[in-house]
C-alpha positions in Angstrom: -8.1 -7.6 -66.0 -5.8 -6.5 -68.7 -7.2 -7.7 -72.0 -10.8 -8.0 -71.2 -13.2 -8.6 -73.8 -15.5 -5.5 -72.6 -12.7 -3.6 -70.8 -12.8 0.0 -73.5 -16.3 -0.2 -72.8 -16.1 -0.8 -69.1 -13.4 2.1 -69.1 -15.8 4.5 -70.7 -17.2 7.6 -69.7 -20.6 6.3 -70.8 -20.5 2.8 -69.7 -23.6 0.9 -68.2 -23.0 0.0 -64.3 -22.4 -3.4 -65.2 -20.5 -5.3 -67.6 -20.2 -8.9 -68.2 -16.6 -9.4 -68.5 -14.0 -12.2 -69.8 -10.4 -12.5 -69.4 -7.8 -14.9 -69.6 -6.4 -13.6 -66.3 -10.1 -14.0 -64.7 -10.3 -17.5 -64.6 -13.9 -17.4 -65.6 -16.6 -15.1 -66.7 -17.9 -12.7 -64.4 -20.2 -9.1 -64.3 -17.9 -6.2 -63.2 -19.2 -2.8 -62.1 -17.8 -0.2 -64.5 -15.4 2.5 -63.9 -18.2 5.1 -64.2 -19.9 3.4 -61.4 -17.0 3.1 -59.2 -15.5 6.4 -59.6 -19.2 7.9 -58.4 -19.0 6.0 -55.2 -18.4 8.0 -52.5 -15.8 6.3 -50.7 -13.6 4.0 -52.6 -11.3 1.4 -51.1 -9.0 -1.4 -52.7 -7.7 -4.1 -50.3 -5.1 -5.8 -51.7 -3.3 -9.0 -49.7 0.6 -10.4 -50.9 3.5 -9.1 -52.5 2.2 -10.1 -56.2 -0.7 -7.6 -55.9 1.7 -5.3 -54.2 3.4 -5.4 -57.2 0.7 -5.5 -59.9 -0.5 -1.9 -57.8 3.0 -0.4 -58.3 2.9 -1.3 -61.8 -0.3 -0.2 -62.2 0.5 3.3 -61.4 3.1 3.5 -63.2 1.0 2.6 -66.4 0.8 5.2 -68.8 -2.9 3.4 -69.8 -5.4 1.9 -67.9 -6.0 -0.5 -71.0 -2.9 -1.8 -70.0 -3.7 -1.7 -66.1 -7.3 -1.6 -65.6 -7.5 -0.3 -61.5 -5.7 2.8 -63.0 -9.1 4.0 -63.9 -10.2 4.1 -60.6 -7.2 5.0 -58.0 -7.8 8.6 -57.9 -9.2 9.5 -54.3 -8.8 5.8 -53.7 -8.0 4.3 -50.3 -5.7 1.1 -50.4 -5.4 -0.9 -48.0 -2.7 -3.7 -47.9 -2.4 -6.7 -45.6 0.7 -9.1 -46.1 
C-alpha cells in the first residue's frame, strides 16, 4: 500500500522477509513479505479481480516509483492474472 509506514524498508535490497506493515489504505495492520523475498520466488503470480484493481495495475506500471505504487517492485517476470 502506498504510504506504508515500513514500505522504503520493505522496498529494499536488504530487507528482512517480513515486515510488519501499516497503511491507511490497509485497513489494519498486517506482516507483508518483502520485495526481496518476492522477487526470489520462482514463479510469481498476481491475481487481481474488478475493474478498480485493473486500474490500480495500469497505473501502477505507469509509476515512475514504486514508493508511489508499491507492486511495481515486483512485476518484472510476473504473471497476472485477472478475473472480472
Amino acid at each position: 500500500f502506498p504510504g506504508a509506514d515500513n514500505l522504503a524498508k520493505a522496498l529494499s535490497h536488504n530487507a528482512p522477509a517480513l515486515l510488519p506493515m501499516s497503511a491507511e489504505g490497509a485497513g489494519e495492520p498486517r506482516i507483508t513479505l518483502t520485495a526481496r523475498v518476492i522477487n526470489s520466488a520462482l514463479s510469481k503470480h498476481l491475481v487481481i479481480k474488478g475493474a478498480a484493481k485493473r486500474a490500480a495495475l495500469a497505473t501502477a506500471l505507469e509509476a515512475d516509483d514504486a514508493q508511489d505504487a508499491p507492486v511495481k517492485a515486483v512485476l518484472k517476470d510476473m504473471t497476472v492474472h485477472w478475473a472480472e
